[in-house]
N, CA, C and O atoms as a CHARMM CRD file, in Angstrom:
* protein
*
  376
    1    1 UNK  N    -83.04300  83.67500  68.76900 PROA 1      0.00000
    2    1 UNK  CA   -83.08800  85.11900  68.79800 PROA 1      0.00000
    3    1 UNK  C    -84.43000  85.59600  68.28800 PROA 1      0.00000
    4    1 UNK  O    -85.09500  85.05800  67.40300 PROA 1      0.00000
    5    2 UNK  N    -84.72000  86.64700  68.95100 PROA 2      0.00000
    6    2 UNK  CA   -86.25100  87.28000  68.32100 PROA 2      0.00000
    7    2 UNK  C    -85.83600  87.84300  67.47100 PROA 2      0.00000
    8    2 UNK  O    -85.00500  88.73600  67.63800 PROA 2      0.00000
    9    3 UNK  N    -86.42000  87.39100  65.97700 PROA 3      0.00000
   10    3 UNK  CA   -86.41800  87.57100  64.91400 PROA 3      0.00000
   11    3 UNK  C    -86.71600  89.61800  64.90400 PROA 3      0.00000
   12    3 UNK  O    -85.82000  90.30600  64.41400 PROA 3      0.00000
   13    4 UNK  N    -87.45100  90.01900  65.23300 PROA 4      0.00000
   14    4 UNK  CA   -87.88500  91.55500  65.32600 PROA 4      0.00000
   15    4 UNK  C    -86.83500  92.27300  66.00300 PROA 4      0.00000
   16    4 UNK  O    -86.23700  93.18800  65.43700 PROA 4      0.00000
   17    5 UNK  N    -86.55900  91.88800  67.26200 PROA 5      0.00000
   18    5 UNK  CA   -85.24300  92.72500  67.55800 PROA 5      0.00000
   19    5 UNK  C    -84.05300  92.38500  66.72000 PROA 5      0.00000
   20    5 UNK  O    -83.19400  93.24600  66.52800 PROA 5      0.00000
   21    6 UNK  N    -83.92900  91.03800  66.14600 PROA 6      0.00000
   22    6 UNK  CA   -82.69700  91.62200  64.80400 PROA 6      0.00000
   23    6 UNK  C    -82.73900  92.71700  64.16500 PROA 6      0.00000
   24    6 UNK  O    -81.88600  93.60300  64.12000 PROA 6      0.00000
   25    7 UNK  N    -84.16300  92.63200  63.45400 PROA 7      0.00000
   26    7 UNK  CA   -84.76300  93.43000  62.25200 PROA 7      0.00000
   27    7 UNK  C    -84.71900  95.30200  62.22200 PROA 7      0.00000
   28    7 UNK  O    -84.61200  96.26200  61.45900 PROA 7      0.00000
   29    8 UNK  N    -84.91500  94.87500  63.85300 PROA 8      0.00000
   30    8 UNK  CA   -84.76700  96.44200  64.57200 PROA 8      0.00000
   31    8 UNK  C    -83.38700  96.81300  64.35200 PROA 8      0.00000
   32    8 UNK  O    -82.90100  97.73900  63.70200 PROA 8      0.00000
   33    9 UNK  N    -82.73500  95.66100  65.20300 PROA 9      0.00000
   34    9 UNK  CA   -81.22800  96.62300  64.80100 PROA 9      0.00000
   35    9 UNK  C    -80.49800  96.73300  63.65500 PROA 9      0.00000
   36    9 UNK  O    -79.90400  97.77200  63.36600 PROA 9      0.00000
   37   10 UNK  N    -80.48700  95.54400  62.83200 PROA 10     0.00000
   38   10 UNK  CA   -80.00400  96.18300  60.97400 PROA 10     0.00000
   39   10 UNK  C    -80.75300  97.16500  60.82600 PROA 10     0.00000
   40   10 UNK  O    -79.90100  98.03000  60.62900 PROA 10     0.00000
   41   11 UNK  N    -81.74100  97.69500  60.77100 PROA 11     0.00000
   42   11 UNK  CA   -82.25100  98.99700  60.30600 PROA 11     0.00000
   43   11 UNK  C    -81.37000  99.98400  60.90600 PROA 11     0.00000
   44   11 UNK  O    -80.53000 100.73500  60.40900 PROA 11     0.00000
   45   12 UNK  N    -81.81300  99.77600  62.23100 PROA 12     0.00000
   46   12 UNK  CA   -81.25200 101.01600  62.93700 PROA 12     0.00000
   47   12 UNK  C    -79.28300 101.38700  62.37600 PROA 12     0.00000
   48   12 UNK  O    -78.73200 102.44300  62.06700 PROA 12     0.00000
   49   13 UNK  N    -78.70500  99.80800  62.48100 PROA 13     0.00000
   50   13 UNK  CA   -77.47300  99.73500  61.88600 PROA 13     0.00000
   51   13 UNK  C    -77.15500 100.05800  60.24600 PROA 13     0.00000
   52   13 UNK  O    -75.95700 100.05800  59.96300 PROA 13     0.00000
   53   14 UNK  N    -78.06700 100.32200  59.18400 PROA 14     0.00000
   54   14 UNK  CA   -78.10400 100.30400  58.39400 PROA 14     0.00000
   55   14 UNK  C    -78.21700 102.30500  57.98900 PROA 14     0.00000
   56   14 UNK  O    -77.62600 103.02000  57.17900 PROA 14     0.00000
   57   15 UNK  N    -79.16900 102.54000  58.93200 PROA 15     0.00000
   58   15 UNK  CA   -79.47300 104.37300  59.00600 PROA 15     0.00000
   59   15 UNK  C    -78.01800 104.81900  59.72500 PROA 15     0.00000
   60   15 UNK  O    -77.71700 105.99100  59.50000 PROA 15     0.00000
   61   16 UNK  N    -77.39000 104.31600  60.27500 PROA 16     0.00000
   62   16 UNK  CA   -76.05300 104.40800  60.98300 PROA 16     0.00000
   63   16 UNK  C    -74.96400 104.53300  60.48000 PROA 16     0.00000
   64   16 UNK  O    -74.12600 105.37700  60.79800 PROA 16     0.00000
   65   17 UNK  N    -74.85700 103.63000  59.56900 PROA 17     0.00000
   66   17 UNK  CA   -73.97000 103.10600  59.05400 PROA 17     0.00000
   67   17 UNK  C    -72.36600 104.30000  58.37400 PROA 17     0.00000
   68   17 UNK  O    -71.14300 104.16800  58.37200 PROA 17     0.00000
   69   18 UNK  N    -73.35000 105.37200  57.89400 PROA 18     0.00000
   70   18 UNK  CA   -71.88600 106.59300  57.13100 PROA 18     0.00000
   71   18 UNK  C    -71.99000 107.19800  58.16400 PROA 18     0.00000
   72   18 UNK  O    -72.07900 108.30000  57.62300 PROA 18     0.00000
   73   19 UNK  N    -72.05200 107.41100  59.14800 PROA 19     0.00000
   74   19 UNK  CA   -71.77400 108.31500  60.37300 PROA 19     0.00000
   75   19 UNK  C    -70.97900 107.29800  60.90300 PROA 19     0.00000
   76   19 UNK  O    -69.84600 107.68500  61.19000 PROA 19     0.00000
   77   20 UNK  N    -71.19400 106.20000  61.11100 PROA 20     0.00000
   78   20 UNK  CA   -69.58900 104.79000  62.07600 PROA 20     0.00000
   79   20 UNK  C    -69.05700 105.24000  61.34900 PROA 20     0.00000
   80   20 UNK  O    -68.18700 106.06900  61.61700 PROA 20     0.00000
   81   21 UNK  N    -69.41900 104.80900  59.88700 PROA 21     0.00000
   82   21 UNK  CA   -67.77900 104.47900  58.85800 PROA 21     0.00000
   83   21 UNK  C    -67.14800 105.43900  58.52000 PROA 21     0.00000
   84   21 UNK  O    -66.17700 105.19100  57.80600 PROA 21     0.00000
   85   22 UNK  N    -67.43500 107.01600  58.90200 PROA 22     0.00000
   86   22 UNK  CA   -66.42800 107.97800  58.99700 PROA 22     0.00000
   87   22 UNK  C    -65.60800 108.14100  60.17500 PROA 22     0.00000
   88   22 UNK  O    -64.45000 108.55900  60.18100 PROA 22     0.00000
   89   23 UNK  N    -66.23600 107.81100  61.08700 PROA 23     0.00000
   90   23 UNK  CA   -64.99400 108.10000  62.32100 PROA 23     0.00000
   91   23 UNK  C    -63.81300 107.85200  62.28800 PROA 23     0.00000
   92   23 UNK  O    -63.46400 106.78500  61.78200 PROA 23     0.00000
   93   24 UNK  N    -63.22000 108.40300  62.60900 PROA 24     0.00000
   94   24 UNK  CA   -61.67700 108.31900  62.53600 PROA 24     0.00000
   95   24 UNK  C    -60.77900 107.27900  63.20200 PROA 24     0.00000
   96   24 UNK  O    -59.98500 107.78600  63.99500 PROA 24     0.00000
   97   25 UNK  N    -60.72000 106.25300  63.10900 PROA 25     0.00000
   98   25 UNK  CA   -60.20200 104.94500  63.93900 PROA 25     0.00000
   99   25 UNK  C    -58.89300 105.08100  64.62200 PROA 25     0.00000
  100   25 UNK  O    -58.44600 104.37600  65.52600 PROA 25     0.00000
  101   26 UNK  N    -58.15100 106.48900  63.82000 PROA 26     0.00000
  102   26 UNK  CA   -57.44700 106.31800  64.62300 PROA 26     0.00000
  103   26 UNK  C    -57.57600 107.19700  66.27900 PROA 26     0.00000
  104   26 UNK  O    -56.64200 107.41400  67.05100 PROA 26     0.00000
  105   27 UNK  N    -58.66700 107.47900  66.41500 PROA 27     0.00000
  106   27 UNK  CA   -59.22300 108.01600  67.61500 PROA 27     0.00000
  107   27 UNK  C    -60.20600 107.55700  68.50800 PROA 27     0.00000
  108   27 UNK  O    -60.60600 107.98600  69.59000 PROA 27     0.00000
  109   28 UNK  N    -60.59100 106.30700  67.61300 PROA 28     0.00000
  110   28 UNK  CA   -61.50100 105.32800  68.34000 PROA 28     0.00000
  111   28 UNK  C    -61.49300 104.25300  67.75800 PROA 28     0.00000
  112   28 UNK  O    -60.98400 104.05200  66.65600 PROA 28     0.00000
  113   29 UNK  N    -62.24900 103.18700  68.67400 PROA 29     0.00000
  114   29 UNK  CA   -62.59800 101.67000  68.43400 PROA 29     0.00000
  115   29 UNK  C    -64.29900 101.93900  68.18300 PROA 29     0.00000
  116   29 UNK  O    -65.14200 102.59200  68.79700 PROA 29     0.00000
  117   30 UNK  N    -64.33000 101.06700  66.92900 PROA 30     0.00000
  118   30 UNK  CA   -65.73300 101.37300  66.81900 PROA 30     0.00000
  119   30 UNK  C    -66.26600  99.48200  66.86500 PROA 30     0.00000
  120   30 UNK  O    -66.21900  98.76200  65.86700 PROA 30     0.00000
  121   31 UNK  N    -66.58700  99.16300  67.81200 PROA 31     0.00000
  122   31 UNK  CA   -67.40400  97.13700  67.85500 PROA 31     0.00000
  123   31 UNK  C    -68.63100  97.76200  67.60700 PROA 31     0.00000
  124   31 UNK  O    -69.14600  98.87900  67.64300 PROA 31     0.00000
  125   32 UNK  N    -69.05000  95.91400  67.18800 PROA 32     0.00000
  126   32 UNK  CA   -70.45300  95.69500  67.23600 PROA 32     0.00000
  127   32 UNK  C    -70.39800  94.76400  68.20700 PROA 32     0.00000
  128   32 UNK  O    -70.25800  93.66200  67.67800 PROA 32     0.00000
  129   33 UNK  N    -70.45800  94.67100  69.74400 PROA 33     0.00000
  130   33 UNK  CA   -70.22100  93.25200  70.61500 PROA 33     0.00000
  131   33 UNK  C    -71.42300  92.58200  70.57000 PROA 33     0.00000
  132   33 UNK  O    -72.53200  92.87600  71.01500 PROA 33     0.00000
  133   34 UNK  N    -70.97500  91.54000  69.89700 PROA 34     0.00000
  134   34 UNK  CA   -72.53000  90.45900  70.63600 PROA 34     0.00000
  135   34 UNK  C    -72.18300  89.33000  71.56700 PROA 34     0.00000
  136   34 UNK  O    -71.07500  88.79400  71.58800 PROA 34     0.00000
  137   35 UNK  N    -72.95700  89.08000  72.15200 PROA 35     0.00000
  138   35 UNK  CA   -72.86000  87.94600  73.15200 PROA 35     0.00000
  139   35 UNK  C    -73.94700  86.86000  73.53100 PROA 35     0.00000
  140   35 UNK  O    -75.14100  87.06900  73.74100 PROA 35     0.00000
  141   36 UNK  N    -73.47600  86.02200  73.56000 PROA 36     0.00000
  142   36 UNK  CA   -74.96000  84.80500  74.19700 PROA 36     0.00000
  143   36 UNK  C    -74.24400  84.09900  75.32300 PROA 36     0.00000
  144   36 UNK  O    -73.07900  84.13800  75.71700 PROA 36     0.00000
  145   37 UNK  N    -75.50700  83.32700  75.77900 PROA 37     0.00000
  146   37 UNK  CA   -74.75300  82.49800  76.92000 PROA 37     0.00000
  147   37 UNK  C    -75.73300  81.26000  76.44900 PROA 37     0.00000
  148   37 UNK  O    -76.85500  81.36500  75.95400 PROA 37     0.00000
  149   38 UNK  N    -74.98000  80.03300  76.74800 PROA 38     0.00000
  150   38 UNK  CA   -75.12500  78.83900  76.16800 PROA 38     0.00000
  151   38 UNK  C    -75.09200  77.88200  77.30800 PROA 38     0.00000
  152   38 UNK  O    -74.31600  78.05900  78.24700 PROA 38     0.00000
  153   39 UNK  N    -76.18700  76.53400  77.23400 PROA 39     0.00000
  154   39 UNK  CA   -76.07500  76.16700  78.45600 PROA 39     0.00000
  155   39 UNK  C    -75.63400  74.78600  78.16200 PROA 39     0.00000
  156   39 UNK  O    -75.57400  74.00000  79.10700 PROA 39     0.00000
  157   40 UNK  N    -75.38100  74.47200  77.21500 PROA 40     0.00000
  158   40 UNK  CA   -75.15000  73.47100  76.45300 PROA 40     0.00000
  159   40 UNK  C    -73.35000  73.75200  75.64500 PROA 40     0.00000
  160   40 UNK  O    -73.12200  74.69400  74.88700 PROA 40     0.00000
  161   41 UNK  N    -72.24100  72.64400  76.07400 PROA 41     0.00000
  162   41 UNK  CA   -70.96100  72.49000  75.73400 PROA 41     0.00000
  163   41 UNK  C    -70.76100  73.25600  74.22700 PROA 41     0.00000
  164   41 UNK  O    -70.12900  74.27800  73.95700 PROA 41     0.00000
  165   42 UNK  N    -71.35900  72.57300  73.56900 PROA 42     0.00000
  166   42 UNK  CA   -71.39200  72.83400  72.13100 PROA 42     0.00000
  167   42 UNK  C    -72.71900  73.80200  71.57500 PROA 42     0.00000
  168   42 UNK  O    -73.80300  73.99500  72.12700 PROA 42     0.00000
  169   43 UNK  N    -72.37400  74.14600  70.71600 PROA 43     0.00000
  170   43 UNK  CA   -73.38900  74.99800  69.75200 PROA 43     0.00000
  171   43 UNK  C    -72.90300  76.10500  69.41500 PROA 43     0.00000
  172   43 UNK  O    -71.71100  76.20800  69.70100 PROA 43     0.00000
  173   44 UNK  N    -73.66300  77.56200  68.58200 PROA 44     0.00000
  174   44 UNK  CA   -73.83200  78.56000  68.19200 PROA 44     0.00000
  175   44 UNK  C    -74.73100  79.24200  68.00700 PROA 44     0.00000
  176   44 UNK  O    -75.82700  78.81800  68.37400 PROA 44     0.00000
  177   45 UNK  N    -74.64700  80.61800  67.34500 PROA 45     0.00000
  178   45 UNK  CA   -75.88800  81.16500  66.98900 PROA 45     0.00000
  179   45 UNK  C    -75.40500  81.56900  65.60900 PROA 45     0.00000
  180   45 UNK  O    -74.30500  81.47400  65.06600 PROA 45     0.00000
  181   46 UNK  N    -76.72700  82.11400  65.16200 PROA 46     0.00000
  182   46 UNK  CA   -76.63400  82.42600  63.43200 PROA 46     0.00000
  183   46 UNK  C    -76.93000  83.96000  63.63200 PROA 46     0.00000
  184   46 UNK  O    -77.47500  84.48500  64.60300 PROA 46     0.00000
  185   47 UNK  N    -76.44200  84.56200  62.48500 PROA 47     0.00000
  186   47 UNK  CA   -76.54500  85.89600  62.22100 PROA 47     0.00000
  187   47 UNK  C    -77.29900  86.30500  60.97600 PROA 47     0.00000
  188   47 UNK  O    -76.77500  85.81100  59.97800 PROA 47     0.00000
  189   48 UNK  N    -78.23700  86.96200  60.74100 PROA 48     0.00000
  190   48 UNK  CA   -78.36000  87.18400  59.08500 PROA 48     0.00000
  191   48 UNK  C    -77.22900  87.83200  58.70000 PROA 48     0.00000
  192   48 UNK  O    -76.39100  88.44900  59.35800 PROA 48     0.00000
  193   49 UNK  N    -77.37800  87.48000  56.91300 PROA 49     0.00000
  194   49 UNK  CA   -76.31100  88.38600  56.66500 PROA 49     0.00000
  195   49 UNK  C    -76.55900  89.95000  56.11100 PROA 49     0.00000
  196   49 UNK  O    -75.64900  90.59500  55.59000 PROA 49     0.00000
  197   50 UNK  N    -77.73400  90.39700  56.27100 PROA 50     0.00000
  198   50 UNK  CA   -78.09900  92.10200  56.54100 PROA 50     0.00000
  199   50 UNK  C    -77.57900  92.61700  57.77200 PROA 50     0.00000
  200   50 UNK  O    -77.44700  93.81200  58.03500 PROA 50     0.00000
  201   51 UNK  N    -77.26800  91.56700  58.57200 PROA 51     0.00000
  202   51 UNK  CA   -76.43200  92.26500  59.90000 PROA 51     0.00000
  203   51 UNK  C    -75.17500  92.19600  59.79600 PROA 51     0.00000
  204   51 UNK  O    -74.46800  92.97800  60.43100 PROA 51     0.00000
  205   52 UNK  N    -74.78600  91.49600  59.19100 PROA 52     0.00000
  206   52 UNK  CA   -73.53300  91.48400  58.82300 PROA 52     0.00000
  207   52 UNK  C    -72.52100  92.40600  57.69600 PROA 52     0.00000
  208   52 UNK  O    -71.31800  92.66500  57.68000 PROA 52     0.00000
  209   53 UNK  N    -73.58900  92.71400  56.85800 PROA 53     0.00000
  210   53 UNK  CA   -73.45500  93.36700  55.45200 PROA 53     0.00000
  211   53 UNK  C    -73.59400  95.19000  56.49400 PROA 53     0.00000
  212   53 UNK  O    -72.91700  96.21400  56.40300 PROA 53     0.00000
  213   54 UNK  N    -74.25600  94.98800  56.98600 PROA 54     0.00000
  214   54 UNK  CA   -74.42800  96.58000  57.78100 PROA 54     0.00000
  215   54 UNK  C    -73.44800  96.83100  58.63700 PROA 54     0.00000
  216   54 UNK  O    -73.02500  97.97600  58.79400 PROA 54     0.00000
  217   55 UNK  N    -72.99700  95.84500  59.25600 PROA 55     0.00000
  218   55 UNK  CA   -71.68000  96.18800  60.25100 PROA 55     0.00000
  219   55 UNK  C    -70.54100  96.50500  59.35300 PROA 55     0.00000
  220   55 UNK  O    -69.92400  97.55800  59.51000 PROA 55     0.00000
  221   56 UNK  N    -70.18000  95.54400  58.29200 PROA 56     0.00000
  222   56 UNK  CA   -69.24300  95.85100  57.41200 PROA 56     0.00000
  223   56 UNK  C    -69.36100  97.59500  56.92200 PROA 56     0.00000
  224   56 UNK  O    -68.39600  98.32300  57.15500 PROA 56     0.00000
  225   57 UNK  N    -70.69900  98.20000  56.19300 PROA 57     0.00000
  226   57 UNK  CA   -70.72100  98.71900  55.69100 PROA 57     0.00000
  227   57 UNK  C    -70.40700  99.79400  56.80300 PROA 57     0.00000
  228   57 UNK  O    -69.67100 100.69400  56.39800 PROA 57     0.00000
  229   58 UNK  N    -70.85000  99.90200  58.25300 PROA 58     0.00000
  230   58 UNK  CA   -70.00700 100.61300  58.88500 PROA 58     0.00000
  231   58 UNK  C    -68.92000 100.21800  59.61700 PROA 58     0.00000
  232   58 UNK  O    -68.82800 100.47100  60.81900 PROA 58     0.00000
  233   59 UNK  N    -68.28000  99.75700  59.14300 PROA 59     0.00000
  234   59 UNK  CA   -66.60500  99.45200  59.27200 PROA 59     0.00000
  235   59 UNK  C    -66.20700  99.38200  60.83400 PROA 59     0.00000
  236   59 UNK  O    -65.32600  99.88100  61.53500 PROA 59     0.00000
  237   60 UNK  N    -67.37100  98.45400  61.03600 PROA 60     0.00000
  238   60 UNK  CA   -67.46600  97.97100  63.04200 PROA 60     0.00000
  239   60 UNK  C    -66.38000  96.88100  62.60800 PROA 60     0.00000
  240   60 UNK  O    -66.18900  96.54000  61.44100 PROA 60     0.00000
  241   61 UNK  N    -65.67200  96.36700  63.75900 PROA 61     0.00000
  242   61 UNK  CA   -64.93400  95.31900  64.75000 PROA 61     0.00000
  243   61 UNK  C    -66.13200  94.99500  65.18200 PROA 61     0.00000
  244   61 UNK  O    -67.11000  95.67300  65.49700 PROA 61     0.00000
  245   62 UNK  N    -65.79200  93.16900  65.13500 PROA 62     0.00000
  246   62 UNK  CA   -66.94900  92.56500  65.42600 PROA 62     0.00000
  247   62 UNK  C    -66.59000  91.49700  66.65200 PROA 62     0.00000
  248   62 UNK  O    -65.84300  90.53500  66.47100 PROA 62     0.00000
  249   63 UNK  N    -67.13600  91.75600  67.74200 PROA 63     0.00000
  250   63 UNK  CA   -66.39300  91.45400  69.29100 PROA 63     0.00000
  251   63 UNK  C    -67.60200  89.96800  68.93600 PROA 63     0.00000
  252   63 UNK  O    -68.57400  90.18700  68.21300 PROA 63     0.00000
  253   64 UNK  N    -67.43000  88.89400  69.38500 PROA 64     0.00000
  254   64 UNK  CA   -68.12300  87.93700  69.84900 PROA 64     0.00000
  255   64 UNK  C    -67.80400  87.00800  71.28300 PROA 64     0.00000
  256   64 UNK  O    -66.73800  86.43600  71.51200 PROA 64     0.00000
  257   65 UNK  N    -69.12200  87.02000  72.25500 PROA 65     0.00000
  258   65 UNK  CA   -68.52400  86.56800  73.17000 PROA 65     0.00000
  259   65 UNK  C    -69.49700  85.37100  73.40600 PROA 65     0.00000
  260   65 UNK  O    -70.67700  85.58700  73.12800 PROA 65     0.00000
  261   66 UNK  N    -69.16300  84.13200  73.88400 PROA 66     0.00000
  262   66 UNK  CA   -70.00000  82.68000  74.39300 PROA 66     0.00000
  263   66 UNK  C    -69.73100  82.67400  75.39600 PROA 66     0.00000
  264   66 UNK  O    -68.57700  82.32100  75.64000 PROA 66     0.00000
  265   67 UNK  N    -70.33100  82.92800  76.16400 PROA 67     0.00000
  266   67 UNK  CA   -70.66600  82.67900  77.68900 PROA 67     0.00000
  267   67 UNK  C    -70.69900  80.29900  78.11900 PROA 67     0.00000
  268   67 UNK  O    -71.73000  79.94500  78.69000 PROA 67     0.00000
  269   68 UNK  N    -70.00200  79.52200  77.91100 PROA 68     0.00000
  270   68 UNK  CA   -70.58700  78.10600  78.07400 PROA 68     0.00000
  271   68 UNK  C    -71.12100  77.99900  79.99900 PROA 68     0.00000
  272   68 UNK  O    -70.26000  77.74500  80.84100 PROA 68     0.00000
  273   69 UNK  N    -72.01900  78.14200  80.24500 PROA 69     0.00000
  274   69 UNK  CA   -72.43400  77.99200  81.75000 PROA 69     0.00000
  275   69 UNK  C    -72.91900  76.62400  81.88600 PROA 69     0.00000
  276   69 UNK  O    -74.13400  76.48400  81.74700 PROA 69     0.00000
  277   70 UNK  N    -72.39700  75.84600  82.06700 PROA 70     0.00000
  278   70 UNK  CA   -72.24200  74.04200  81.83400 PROA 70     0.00000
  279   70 UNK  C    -71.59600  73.23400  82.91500 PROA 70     0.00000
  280   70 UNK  O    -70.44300  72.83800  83.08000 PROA 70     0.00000
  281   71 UNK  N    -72.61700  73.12500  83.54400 PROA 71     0.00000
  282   71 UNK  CA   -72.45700  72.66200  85.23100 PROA 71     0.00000
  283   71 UNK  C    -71.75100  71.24300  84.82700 PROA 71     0.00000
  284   71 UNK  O    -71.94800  70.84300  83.67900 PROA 71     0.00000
  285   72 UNK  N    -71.02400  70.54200  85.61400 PROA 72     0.00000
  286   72 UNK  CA   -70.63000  68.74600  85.65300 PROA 72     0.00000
  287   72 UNK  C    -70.77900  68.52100  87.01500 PROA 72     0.00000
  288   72 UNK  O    -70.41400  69.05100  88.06400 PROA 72     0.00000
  289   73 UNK  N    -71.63000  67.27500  86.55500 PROA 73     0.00000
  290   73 UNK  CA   -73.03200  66.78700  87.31600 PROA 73     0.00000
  291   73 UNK  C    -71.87600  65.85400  88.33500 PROA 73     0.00000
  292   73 UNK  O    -72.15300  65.46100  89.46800 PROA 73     0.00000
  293   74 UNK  N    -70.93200  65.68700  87.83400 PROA 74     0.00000
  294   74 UNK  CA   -69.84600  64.58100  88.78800 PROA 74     0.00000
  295   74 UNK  C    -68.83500  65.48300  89.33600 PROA 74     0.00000
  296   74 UNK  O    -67.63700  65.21300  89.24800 PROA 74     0.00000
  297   75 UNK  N    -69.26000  66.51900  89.88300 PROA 75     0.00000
  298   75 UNK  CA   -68.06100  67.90200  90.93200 PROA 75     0.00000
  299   75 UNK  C    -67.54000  67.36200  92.22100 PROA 75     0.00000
  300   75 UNK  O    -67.89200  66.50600  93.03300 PROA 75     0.00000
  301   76 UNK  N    -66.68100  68.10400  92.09600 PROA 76     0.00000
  302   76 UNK  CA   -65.89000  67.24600  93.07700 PROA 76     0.00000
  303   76 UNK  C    -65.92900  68.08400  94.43700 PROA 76     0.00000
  304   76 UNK  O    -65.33200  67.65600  95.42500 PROA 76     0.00000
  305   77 UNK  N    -66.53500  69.10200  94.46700 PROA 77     0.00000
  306   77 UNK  CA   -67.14200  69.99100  95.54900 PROA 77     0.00000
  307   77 UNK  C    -66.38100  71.38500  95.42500 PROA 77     0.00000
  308   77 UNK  O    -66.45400  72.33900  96.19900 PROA 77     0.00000
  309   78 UNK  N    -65.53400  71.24800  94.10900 PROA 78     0.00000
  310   78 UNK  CA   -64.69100  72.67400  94.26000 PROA 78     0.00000
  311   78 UNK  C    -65.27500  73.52300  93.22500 PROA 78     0.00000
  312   78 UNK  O    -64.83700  73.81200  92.11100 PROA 78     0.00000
  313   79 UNK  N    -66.48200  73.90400  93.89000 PROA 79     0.00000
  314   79 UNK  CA   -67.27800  74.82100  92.89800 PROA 79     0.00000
  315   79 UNK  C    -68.11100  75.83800  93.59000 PROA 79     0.00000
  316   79 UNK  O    -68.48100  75.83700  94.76400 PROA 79     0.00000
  317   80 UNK  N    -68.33800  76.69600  92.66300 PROA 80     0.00000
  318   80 UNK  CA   -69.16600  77.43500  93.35000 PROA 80     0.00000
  319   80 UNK  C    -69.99200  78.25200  92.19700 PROA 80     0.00000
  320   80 UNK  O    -69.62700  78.31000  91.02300 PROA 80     0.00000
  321   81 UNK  N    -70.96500  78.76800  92.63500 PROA 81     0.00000
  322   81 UNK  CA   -72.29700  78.50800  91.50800 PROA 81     0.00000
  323   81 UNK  C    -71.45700  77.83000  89.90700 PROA 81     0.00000
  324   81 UNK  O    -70.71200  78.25000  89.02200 PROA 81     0.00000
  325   82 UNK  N    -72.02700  76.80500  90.21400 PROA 82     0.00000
  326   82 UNK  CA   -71.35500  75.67200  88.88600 PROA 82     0.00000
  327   82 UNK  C    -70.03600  75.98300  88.43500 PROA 82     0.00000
  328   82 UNK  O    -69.72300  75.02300  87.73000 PROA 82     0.00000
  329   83 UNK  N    -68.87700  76.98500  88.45900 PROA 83     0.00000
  330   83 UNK  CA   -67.95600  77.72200  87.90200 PROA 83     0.00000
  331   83 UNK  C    -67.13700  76.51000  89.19500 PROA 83     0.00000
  332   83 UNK  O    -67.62400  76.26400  90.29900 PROA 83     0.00000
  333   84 UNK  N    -65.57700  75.81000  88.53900 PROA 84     0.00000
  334   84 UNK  CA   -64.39200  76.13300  89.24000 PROA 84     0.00000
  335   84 UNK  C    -64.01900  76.84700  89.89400 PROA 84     0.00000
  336   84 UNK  O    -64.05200  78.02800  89.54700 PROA 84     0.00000
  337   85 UNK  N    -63.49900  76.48500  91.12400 PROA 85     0.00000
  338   85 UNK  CA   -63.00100  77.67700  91.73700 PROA 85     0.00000
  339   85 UNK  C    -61.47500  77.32200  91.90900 PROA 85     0.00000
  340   85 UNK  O    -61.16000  76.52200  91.02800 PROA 85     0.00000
  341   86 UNK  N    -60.33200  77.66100  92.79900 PROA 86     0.00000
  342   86 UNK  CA   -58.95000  77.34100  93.31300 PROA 86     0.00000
  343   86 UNK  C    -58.28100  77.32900  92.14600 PROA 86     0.00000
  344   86 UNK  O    -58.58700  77.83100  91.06400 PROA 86     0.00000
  345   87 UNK  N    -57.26500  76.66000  92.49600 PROA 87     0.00000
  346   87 UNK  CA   -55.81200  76.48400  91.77500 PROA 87     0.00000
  347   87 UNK  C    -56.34100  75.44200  90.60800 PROA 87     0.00000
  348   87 UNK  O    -57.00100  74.40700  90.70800 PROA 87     0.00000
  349   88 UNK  N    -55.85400  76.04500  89.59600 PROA 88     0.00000
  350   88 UNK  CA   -56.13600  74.74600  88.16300 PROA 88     0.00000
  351   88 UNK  C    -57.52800  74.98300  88.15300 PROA 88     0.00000
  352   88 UNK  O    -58.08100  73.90300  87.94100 PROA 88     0.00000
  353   89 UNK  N    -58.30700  75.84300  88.27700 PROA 89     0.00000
  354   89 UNK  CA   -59.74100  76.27100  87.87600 PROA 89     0.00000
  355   89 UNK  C    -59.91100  76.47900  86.56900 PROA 89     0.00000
  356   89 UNK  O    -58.91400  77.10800  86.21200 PROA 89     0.00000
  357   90 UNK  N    -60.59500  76.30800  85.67900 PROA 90     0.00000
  358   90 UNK  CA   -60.89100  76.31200  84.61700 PROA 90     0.00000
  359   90 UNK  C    -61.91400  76.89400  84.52400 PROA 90     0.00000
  360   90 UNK  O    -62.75100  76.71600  85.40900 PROA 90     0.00000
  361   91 UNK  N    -62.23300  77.88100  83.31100 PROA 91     0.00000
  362   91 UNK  CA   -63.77800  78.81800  83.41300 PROA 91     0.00000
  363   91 UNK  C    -63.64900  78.47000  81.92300 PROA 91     0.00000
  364   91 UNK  O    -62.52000  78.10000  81.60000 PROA 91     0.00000
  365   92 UNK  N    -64.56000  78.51000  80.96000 PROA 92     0.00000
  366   92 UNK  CA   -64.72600  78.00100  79.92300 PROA 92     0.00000
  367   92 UNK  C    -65.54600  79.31300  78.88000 PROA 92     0.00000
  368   92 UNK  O    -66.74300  79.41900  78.61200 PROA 92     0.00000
  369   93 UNK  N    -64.63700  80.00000  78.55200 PROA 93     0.00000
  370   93 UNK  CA   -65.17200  81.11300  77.67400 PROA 93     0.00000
  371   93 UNK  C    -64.31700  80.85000  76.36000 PROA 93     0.00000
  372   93 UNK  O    -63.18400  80.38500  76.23300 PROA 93     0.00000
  373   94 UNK  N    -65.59900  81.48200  75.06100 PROA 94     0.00000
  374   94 UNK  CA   -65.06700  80.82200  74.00200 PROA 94     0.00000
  375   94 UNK  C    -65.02800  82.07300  72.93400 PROA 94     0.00000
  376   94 UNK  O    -64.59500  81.89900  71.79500 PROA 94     0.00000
């Protein structure tokens, strides 16, 4: 991750923060969604914890999504751009 666009958004999430954490939840969903896509089976990403400490402090739901886009090199032709396709298809979101 580019270190500066973190930096950007805890700030920005940090000047934010008592305007989220008043909203009224029961009239809204307030996330912070993040997402990556991974091209590799295994792994993660790291978060500081000023981004973390700022989401808390505005009282976000914290959506995380892994994209695994992880072709197998031994397909059996039932594919289509690298993804399963048919019956018993398997898509691999984590």
């Amino acid at each position: 991750m580019d270190e500066n666009v973190i930096a950007r958004a805890v700030t920005t999430l940090q000047h934010m923060a008592p305007a989220l954490a008043s909203l009224d939840r029961t009239r809204c969903r307030v996330p912070l969604h993040i997402s990556a896509v991974r091209n590799e089976e295994q792994g993660g990403f790291e978060l500081p914890s000023e981004l973390i400490s700022a989401a808390g402090a505005a009282r976000l739901e914290l959506v995380v999504s892994i994209l695994c886009d992880v072709s197998d090199e031994g397909n059996s032709g039932d594919e289509e751009d690298g993804q399963p396709v048919g019956p018993g298809s398997e898509h691999r979101f984590i």
